[in-house]
Structures are given as C-alpha cells and as structure tokens.
N, C-alpha and C positions, 0 to 999 in steps of 0.2 A: 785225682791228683791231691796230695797232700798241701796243704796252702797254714802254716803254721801262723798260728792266731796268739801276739803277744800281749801280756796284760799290766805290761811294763816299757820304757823308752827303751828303743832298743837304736841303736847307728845305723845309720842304710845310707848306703854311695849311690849317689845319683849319677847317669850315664852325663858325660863331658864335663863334671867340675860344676855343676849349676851350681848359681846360689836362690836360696825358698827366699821368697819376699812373705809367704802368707804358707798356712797348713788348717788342715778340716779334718776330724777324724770322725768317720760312723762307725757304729757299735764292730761291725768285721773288714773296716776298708778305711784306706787314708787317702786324701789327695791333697798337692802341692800347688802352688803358682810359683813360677820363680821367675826372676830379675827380669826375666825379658816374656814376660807374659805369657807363657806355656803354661799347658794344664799337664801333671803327672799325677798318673794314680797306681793303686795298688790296693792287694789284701783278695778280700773275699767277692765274687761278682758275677751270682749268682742268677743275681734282675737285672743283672744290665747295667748295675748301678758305678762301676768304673771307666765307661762312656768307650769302648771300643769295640762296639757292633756286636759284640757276642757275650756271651754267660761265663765265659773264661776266670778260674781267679789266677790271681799272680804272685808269687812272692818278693818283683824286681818290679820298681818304680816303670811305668811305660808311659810315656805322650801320648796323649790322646789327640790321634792324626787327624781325625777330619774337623775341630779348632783350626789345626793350622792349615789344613787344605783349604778351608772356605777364608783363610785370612781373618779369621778373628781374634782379637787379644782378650784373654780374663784378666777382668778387675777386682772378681770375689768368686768365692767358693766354700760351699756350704754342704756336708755330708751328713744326713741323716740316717737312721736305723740302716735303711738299705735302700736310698735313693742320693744323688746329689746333685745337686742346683747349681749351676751355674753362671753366673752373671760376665756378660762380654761387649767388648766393644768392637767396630768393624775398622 
C-alpha cells in the first residue's frame, strides 16, 4: 500500500469534529490526543509503532481502540523514529 510520506503541514480531518489538545510526530508517523483524551495516529507503522495490533500503515487519522477498551485517558504522547510512548491515566 502506498502511505504518502509529507515533508510539509499538510490539513487532515479528523473523524467527528475532534479537537487535538496535543501532536507528536516521528520521522514517518504522527499521533494526536484530543479534547477528550483519545490517542489518534497515523503515517507509517511498520513496528507497530501506531498502537493498533498490527504493522498496518495508514493515511487517515485512526483511534487507537484498545486506550479506550481498557478505559484509559492519554495525558502525553511522544513519537520517536519508529516507536511511540505513551503516557496514561486510568
């Protein structure tokens, strides 16, 4: 799959209107927190590194479901080369 890799701002519509309280970007992948404490990510994720159980990359912002299945809020988020760390509260 083609996963277009920009090296400029570019606009991207988040699914429902969110609004980003916070943004992390690694060298091939972005992730968000917004208003109400969801983790969204996107880009390249290759190592796993966009937190949604598989290697998958994406071009379209996704929530990262199992955050919200285990009922945890992000407080910070931190994207590295091809990892990202996440900080949460329960």
């Amino acid at each position: 799959a083609f996963i277009s890799i920009q090296a400029f701002p570019a606009l991207l519509d988040l699914p429902q209107d969110l609004q980003v309280s916070a943004v992390s970007c690694g060298s091939r992948h972005t992730a968000v927190i917004t208003r109400g404490r969801e983790l969204y990510t996107w880009g390249w994720g290759k190592y796993g590194q966009l937190g949604h159980g598989d290697n998958t990359s994406s071009d379209q912002a996704r929530r990262v479901e199992c955050l919200v299945a285990k009922g945890l809020r992000v407080e910070e988020v931190i994207c590295g080369p091809w990892t990202t760390y996440v900080r949460v509260l329960e």
